[in-house]
C-alpha positions as CSV (number, residue, x, y, z in Angstrom):
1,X,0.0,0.0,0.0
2,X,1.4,3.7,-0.8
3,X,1.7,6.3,1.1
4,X,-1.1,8.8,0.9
5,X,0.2,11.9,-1.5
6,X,0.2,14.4,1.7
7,X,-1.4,17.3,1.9
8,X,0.0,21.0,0.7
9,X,0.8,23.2,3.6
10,X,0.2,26.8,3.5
11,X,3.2,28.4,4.0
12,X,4.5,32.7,4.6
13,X,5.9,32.5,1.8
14,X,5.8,35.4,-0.1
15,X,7.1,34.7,-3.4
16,X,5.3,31.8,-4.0
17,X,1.7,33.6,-3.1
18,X,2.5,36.7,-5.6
19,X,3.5,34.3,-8.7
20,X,0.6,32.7,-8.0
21,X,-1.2,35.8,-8.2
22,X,0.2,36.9,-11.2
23,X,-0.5,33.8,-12.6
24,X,-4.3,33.8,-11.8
25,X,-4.2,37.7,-13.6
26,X,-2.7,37.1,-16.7
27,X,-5.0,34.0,-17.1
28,X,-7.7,36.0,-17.0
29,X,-6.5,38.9,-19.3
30,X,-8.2,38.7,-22.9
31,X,-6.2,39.0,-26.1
32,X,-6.8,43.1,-26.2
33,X,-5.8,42.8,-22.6
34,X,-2.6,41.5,-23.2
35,X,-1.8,43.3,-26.3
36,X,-2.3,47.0,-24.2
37,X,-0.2,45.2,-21.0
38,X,2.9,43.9,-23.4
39,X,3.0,47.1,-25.2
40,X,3.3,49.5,-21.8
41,X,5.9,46.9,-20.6
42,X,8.2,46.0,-23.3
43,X,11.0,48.5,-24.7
44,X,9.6,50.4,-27.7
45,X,11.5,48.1,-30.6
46,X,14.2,49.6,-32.5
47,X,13.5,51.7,-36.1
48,X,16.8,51.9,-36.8
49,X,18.9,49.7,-37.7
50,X,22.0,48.6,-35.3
51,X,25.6,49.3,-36.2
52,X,27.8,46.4,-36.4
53,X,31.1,46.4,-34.6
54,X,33.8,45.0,-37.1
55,X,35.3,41.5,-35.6
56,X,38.3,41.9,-34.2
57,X,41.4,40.8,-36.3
58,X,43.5,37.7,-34.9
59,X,46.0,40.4,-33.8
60,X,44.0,42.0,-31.6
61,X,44.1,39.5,-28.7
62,X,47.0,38.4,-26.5
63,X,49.8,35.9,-28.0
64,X,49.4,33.9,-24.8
65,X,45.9,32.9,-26.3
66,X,47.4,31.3,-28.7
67,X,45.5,33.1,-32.2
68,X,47.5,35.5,-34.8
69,X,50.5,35.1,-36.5
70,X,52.6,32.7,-35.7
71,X,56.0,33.7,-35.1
72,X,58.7,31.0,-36.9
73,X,61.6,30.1,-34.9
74,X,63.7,29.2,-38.2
């Protein structure tokens, strides 16, 4: 015979009571609902576009790394 699955407790924990509350609330939200709460909580997305760094050369990092030229001992 098993062991009876116990019980849950109710704990102080605060946390776990205001994810569960947030939860419950977005649940509930419609699809208009949502669209108004993502757009006053995400950044505004980028128009422009984003500059690209060049990658660095093989020079460009330390020779105890081990990349760039390799220097011949000849």
């Amino acid at each position: 015979m098993t062991a009876p699955t116990p019980t849950p407790r109710k704990t102080k924990d605060p946390l776990s009571a205001l994810v569960a509350g947030v939860e419950q609330m977005l649940s509930e939200l419609d699809d208009d609902a949502w669209q108004q709460l993502v757009a006053r909580v995400r950044p505004p997305a980028d128009t422009q576009p984003q500059a690209t760094e060049p990658k660095a050369d093989a020079t460009d990092y330390p020779a105890s790394w081990g990349y760039g030229k390799k220097a011949s001992n000849k």
